[in-house]
PDBQT receptor file of N, H, CA, C and O in Angstrom, charges set to zero:
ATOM      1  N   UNK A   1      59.344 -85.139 196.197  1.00  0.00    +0.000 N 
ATOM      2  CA  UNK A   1      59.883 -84.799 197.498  1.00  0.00    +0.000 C 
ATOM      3  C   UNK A   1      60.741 -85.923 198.079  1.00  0.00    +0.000 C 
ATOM      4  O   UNK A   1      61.692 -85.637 198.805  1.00  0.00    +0.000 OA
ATOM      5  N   UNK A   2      60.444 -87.171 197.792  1.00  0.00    +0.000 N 
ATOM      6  H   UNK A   2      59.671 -87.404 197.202  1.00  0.00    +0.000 HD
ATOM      7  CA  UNK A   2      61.165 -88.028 198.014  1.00  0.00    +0.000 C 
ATOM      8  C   UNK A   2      62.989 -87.892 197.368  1.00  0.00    +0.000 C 
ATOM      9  O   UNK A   2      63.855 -88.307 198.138  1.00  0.00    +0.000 OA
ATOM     10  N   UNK A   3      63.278 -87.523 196.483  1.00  0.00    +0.000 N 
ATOM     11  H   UNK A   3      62.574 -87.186 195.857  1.00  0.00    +0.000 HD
ATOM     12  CA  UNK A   3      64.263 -87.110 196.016  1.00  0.00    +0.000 C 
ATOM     13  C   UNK A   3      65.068 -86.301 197.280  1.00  0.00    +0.000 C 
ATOM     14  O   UNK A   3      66.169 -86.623 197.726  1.00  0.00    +0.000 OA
ATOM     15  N   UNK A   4      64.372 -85.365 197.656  1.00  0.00    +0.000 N 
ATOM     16  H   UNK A   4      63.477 -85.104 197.294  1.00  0.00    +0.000 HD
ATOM     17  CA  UNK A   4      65.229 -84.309 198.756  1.00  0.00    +0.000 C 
ATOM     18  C   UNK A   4      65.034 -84.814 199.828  1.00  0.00    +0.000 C 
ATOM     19  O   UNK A   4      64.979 -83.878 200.626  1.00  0.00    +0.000 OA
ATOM     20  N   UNK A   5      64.880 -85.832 200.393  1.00  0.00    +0.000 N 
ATOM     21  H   UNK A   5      64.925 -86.593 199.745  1.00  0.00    +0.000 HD
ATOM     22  CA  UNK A   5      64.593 -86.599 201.329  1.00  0.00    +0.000 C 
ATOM     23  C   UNK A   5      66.067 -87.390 201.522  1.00  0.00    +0.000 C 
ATOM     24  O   UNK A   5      66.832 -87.397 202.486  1.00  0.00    +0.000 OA
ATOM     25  N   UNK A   6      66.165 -88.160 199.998  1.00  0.00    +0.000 N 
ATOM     26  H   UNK A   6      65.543 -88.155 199.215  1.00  0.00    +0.000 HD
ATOM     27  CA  UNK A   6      67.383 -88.939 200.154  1.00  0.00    +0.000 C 
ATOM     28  C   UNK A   6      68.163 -88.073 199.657  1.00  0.00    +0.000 C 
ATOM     29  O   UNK A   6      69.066 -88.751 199.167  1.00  0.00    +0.000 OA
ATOM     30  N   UNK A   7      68.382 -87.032 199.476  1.00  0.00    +0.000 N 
ATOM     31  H   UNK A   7      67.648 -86.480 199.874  1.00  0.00    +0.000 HD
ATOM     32  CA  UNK A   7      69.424 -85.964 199.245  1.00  0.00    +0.000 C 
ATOM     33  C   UNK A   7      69.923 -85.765 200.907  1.00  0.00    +0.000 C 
ATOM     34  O   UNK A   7      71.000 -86.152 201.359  1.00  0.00    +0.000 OA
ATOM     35  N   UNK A   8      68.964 -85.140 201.581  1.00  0.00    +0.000 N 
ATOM     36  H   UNK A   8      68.089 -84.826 201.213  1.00  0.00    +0.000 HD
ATOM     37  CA  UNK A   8      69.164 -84.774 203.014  1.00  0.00    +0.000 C 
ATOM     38  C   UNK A   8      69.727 -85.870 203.913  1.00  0.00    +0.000 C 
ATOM     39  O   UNK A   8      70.269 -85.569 204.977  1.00  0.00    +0.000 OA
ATOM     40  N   UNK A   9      69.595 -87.314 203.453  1.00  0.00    +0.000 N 
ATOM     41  H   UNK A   9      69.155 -87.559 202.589  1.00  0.00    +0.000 HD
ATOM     42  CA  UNK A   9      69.514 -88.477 204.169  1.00  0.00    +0.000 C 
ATOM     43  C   UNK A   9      71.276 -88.644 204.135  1.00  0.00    +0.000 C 
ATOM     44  O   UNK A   9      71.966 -88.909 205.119  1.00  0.00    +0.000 OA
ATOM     45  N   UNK A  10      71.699 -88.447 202.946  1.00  0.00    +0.000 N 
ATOM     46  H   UNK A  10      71.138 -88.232 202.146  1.00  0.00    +0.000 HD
ATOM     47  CA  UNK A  10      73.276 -88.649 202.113  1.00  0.00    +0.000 C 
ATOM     48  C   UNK A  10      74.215 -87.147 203.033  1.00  0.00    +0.000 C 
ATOM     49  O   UNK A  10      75.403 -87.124 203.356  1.00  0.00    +0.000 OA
ATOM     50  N   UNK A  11      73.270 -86.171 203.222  1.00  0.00    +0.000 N 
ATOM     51  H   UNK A  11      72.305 -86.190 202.960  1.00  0.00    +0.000 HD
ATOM     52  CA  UNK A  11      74.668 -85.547 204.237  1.00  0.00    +0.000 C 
ATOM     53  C   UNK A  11      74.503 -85.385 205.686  1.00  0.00    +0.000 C 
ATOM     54  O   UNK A  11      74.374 -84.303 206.259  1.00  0.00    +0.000 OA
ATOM     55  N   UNK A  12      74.516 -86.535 206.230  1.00  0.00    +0.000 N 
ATOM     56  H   UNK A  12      74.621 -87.414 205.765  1.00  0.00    +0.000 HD
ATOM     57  CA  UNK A  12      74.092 -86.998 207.913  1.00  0.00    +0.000 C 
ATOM     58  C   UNK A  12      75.924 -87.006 207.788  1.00  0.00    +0.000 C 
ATOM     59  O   UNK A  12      76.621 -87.203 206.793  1.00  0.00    +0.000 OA
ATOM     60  N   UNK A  13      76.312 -86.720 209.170  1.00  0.00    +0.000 N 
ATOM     61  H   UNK A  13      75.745 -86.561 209.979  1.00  0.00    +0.000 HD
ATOM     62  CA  UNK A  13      77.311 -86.689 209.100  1.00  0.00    +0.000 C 
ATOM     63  C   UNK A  13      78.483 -88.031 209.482  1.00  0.00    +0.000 C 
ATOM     64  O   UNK A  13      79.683 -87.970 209.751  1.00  0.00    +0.000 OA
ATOM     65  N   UNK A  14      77.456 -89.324 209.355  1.00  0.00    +0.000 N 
ATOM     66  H   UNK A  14      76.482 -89.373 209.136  1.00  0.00    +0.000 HD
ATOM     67  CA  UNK A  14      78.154 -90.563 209.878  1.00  0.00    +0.000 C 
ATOM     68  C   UNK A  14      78.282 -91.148 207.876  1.00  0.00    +0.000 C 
ATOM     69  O   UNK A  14      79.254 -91.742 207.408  1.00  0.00    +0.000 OA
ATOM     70  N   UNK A  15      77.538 -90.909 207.411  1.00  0.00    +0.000 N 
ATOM     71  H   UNK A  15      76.749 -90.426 207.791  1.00  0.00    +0.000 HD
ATOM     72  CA  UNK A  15      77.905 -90.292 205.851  1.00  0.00    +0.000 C 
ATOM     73  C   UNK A  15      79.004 -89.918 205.399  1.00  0.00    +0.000 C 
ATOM     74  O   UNK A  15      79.679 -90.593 204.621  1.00  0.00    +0.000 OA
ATOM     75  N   UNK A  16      79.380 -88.550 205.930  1.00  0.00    +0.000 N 
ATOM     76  H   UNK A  16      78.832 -88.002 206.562  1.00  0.00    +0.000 HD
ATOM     77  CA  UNK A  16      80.522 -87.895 205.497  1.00  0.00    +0.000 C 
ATOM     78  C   UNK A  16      81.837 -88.294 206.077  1.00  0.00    +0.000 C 
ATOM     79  O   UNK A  16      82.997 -88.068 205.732  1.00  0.00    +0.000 OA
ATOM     80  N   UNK A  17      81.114 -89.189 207.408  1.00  0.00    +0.000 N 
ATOM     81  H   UNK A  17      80.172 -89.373 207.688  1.00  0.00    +0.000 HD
ATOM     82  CA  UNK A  17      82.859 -89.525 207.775  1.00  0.00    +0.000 C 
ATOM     83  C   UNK A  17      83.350 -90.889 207.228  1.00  0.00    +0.000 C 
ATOM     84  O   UNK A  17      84.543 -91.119 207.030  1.00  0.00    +0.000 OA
ATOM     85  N   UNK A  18      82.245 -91.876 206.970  1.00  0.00    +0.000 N 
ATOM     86  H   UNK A  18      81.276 -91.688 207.130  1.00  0.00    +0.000 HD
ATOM     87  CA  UNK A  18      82.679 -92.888 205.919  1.00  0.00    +0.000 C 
ATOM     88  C   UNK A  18      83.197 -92.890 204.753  1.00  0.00    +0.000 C 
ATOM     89  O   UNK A  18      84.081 -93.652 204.364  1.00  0.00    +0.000 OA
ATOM     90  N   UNK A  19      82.480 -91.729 203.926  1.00  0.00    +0.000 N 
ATOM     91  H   UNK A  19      81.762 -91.109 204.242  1.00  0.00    +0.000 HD
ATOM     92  CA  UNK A  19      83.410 -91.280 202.739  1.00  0.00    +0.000 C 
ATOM     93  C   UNK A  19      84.553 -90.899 202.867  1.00  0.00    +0.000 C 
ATOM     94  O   UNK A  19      85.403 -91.199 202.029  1.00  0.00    +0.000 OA
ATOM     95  N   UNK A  20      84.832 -90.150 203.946  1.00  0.00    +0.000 N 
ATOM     96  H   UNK A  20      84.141 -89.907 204.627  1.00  0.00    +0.000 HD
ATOM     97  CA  UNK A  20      86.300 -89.186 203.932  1.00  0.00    +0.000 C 
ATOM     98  C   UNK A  20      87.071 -90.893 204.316  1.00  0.00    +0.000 C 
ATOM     99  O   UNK A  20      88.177 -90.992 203.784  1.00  0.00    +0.000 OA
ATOM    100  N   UNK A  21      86.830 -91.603 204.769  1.00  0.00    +0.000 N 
ATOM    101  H   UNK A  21      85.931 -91.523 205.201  1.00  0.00    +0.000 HD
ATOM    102  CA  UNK A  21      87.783 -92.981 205.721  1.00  0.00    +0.000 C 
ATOM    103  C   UNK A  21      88.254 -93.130 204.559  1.00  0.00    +0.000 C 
ATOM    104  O   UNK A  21      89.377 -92.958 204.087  1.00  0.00    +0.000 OA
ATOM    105  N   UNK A  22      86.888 -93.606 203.972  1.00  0.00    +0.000 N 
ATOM    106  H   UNK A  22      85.975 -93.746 204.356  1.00  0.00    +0.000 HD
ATOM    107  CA  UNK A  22      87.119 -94.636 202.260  1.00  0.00    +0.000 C 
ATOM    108  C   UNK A  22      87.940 -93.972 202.046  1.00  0.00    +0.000 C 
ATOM    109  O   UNK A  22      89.024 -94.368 202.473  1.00  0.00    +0.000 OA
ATOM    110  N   UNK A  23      87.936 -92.295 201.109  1.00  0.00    +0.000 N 
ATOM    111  H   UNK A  23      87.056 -91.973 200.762  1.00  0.00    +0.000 HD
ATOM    112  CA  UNK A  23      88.794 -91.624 200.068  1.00  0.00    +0.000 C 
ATOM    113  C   UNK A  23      90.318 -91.472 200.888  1.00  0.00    +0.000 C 
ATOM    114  O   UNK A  23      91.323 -91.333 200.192  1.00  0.00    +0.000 OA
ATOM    115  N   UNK A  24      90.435 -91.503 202.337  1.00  0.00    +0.000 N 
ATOM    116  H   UNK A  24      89.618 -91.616 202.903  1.00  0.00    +0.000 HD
ATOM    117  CA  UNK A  24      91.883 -91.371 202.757  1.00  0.00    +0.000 C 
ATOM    118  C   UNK A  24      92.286 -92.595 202.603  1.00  0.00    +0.000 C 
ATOM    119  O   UNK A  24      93.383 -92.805 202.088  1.00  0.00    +0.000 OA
ATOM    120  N   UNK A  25      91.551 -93.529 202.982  1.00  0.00    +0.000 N 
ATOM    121  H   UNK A  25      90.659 -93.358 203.401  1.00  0.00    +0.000 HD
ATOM    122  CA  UNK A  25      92.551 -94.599 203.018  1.00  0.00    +0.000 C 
ATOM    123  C   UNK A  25      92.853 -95.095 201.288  1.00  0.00    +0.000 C 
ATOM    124  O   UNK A  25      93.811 -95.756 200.886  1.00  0.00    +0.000 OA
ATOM    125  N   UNK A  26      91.779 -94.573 200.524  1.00  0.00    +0.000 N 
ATOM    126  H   UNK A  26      91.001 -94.036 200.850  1.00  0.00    +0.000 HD
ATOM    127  CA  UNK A  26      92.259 -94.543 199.141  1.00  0.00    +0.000 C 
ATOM    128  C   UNK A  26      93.017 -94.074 198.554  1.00  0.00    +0.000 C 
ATOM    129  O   UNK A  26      93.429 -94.516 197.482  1.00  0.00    +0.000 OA
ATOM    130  N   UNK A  27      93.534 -92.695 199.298  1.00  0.00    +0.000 N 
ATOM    131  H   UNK A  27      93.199 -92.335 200.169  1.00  0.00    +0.000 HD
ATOM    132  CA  UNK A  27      94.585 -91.964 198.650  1.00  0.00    +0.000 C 
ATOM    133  C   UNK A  27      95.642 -92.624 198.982  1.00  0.00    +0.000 C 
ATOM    134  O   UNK A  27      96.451 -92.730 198.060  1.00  0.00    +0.000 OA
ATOM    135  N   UNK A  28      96.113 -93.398 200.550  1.00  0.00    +0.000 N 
ATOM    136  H   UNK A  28      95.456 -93.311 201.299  1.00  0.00    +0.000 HD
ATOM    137  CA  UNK A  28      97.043 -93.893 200.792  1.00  0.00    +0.000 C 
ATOM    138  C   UNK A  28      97.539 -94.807 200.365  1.00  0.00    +0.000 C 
ATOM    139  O   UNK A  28      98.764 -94.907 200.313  1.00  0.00    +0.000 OA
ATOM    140  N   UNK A  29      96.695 -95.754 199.930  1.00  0.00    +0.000 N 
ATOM    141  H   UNK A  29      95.699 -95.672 199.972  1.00  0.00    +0.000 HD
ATOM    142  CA  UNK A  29      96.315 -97.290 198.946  1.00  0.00    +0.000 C 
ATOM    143  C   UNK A  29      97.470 -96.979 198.053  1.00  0.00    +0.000 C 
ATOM    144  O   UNK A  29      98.673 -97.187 198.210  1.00  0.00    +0.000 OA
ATOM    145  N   UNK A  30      96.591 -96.256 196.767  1.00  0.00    +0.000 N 
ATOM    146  H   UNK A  30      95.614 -96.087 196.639  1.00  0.00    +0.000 HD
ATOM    147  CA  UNK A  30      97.357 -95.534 195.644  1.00  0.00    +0.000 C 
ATOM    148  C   UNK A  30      98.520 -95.047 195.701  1.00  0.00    +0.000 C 
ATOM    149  O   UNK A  30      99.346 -95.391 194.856  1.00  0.00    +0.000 OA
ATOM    150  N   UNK A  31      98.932 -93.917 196.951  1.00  0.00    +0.000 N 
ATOM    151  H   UNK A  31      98.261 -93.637 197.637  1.00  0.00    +0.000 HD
ATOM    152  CA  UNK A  31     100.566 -93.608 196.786  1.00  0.00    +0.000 C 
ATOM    153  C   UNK A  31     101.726 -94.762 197.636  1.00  0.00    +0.000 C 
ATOM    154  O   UNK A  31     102.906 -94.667 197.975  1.00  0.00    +0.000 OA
ATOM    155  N   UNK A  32     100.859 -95.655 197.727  1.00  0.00    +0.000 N 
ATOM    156  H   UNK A  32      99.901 -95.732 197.451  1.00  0.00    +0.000 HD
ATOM    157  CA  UNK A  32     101.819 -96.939 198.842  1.00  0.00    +0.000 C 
ATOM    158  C   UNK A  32     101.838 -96.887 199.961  1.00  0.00    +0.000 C 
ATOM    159  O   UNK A  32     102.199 -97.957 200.451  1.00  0.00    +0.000 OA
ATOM    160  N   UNK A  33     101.571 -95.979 200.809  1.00  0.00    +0.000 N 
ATOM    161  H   UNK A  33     101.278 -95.110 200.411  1.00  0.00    +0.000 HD
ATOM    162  CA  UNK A  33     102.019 -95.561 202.127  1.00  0.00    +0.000 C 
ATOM    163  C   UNK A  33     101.140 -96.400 202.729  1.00  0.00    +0.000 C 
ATOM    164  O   UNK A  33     101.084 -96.095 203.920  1.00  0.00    +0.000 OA
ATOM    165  N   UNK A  34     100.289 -97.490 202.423  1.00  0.00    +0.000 N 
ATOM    166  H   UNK A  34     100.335 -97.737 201.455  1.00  0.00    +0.000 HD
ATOM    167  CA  UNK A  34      99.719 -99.020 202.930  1.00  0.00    +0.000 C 
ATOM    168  C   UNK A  34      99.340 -99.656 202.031  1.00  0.00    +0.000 C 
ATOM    169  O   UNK A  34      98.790 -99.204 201.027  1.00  0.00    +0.000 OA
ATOM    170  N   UNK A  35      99.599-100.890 202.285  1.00  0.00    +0.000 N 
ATOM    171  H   UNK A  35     100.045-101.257 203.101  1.00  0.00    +0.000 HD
ATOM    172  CA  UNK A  35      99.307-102.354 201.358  1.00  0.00    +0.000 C 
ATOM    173  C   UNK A  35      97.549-102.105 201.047  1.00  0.00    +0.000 C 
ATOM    174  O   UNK A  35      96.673-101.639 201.775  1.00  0.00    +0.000 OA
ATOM    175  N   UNK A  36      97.515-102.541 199.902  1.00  0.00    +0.000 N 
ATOM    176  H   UNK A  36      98.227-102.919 199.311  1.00  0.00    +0.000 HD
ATOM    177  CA  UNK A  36      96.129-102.974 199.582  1.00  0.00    +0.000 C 
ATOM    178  C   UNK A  36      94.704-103.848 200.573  1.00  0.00    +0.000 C 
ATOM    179  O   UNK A  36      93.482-103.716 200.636  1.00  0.00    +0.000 OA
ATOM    180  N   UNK A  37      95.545-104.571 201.093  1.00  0.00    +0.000 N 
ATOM    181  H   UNK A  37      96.538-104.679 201.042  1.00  0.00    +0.000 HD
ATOM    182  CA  UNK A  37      94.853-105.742 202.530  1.00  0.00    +0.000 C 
ATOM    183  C   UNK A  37      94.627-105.027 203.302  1.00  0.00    +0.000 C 
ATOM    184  O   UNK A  37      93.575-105.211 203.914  1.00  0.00    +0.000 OA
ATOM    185  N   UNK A  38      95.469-103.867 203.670  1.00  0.00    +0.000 N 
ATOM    186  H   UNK A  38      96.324-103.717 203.173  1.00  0.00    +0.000 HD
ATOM    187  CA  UNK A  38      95.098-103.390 205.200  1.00  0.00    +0.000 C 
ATOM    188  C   UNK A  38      93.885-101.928 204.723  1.00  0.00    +0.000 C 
ATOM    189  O   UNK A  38      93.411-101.173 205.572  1.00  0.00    +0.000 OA
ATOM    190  N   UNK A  39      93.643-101.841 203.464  1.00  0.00    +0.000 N 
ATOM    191  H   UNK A  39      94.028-102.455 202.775  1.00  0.00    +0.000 HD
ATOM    192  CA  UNK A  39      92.789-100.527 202.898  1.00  0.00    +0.000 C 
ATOM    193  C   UNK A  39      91.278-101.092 202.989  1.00  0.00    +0.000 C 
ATOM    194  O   UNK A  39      90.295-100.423 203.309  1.00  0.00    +0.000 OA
ATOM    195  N   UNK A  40      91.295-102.766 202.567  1.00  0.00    +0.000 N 
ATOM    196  H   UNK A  40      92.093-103.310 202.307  1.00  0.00    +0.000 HD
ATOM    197  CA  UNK A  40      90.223-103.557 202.102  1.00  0.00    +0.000 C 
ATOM    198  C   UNK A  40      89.720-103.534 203.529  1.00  0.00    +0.000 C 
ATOM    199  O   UNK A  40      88.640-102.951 203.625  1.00  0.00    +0.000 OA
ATOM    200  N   UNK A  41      90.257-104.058 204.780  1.00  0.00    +0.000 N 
ATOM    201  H   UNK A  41      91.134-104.532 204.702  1.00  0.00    +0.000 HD
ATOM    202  CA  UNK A  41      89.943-104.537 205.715  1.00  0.00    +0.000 C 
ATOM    203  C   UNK A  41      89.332-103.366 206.654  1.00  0.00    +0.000 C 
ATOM    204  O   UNK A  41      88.550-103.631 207.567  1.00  0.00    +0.000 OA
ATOM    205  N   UNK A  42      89.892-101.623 206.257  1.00  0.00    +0.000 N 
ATOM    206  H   UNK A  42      90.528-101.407 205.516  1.00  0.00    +0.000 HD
ATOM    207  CA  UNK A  42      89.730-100.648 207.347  1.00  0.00    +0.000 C 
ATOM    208  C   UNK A  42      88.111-100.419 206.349  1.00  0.00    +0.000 C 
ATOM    209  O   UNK A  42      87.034-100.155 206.885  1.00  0.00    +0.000 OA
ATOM    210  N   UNK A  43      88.255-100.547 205.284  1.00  0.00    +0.000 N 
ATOM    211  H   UNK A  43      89.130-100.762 204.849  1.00  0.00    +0.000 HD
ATOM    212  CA  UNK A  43      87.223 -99.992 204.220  1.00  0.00    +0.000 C 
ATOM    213  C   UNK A  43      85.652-100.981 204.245  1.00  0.00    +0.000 C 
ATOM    214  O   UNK A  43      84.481-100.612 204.163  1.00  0.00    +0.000 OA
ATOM    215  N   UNK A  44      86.254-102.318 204.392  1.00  0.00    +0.000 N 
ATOM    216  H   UNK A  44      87.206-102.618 204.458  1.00  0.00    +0.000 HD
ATOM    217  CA  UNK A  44      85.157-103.295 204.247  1.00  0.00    +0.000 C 
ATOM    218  C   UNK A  44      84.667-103.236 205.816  1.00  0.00    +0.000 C 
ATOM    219  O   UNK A  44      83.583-103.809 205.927  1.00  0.00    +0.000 OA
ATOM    220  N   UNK A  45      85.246-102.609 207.291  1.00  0.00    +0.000 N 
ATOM    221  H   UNK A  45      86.126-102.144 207.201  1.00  0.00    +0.000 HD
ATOM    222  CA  UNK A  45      84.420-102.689 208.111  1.00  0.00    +0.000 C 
ATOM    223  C   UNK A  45      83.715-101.864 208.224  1.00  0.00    +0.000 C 
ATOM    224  O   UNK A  45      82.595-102.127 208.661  1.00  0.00    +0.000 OA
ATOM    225  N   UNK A  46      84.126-100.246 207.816  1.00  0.00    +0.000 N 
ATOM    226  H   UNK A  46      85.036-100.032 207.461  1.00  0.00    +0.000 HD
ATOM    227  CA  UNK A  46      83.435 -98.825 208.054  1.00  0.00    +0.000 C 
ATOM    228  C   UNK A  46      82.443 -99.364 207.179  1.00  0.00    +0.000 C 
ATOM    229  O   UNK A  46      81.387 -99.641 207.748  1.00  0.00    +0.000 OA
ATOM    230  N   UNK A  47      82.504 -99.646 205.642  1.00  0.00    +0.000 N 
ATOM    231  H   UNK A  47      83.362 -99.421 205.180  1.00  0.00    +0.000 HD
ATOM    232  CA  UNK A  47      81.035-100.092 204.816  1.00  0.00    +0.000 C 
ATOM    233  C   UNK A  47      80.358-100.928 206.016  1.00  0.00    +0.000 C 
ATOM    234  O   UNK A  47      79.148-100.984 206.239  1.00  0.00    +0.000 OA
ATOM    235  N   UNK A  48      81.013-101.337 206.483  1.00  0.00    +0.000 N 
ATOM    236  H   UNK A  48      81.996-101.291 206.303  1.00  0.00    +0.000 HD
ATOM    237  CA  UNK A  48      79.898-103.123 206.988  1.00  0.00    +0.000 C 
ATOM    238  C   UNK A  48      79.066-101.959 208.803  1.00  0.00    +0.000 C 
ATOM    239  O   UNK A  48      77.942-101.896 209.301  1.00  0.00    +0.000 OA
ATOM    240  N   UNK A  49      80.144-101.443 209.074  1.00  0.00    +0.000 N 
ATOM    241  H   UNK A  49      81.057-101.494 208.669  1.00  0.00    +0.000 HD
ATOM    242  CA  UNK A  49      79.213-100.619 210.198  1.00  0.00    +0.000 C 
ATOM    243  C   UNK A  49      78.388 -99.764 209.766  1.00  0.00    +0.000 C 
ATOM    244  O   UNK A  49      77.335 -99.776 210.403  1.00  0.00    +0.000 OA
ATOM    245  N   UNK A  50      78.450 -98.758 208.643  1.00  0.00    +0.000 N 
ATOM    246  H   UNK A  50      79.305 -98.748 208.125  1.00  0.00    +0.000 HD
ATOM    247  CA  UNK A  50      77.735 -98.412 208.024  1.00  0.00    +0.000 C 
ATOM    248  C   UNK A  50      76.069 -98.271 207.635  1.00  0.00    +0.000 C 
ATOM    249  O   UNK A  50      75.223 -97.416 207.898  1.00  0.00    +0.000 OA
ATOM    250  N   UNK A  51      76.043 -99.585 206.857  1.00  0.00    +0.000 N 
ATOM    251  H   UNK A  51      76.730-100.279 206.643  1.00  0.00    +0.000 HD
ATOM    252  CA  UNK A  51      74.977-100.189 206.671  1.00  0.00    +0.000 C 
ATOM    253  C   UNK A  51      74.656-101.088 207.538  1.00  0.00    +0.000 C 
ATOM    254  O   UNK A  51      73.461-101.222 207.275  1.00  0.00    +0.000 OA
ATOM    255  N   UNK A  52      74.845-101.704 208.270  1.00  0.00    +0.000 N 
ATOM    256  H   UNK A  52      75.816-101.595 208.484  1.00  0.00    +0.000 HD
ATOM    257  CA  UNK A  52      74.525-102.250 209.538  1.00  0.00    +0.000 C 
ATOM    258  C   UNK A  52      73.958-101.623 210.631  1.00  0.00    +0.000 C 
ATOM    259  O   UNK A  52      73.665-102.276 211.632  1.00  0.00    +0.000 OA
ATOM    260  N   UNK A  53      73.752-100.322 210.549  1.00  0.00    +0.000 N 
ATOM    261  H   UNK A  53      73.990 -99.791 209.735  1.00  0.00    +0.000 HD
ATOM    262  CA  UNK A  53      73.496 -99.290 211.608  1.00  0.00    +0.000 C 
ATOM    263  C   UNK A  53      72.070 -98.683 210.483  1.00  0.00    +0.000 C 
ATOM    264  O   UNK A  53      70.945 -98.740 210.981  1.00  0.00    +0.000 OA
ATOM    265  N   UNK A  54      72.202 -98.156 209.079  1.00  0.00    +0.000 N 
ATOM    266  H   UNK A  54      73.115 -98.110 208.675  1.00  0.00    +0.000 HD
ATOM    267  CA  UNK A  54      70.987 -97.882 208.611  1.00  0.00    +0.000 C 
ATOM    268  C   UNK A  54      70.047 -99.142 208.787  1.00  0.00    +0.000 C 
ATOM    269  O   UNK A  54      68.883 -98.865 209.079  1.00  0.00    +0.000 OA
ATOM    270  N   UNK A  55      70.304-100.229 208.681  1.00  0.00    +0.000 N 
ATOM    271  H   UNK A  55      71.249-100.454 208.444  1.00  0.00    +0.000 HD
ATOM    272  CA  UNK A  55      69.634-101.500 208.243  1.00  0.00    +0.000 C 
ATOM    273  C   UNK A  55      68.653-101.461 209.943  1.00  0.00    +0.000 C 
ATOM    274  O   UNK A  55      67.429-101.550 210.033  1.00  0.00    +0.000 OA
ATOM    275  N   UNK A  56      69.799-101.280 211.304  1.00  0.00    +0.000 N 
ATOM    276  H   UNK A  56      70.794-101.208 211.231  1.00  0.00    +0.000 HD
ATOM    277  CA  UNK A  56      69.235-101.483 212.003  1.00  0.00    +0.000 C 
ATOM    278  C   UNK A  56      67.733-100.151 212.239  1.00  0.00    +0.000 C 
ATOM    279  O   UNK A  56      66.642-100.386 212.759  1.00  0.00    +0.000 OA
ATOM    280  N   UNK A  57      68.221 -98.831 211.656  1.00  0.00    +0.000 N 
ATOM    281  H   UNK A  57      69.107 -98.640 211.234  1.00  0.00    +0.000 HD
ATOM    282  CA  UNK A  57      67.151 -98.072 212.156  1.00  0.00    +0.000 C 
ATOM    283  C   UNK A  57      65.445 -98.274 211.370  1.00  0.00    +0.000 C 
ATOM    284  O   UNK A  57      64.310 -97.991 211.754  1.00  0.00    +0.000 OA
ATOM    285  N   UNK A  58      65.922 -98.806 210.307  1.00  0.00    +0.000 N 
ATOM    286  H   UNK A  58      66.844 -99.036 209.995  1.00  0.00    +0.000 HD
ATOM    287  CA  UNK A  58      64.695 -99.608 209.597  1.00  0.00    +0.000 C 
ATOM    288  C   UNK A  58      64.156-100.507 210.344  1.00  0.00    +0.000 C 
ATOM    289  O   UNK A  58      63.218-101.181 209.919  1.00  0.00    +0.000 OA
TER     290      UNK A  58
């Protein structure tokens, strides 16, 4: 049961909007339409708020 626990845990929807950030700003990365630095920096804070917010509800 623990399995469907962290299944259920993965589609909270502060989840789904970090992924979608990551994969847009990844798509943009890739076709140029922004430098690599400015993908790292939008990408490395959404990760860092992210887990900074699970870490805190623990």
């Amino acid at each position: 049961m623990d399995i469907l626990k962290n299944v259920a845990a993965l589609i909270k929807v502060k989840t789904i909007v970090t992924l979608v950030v990551i994969a847009v700003f990844a798509y943009l990365a890739l076709t140029g339409a922004i430098t690599a630095d400015n993908v790292m920096i939008v990408v490395s804070t959404v990760i860092a708020f992210y887990f900074g917010t699970q870490t805190e509800k623990k």
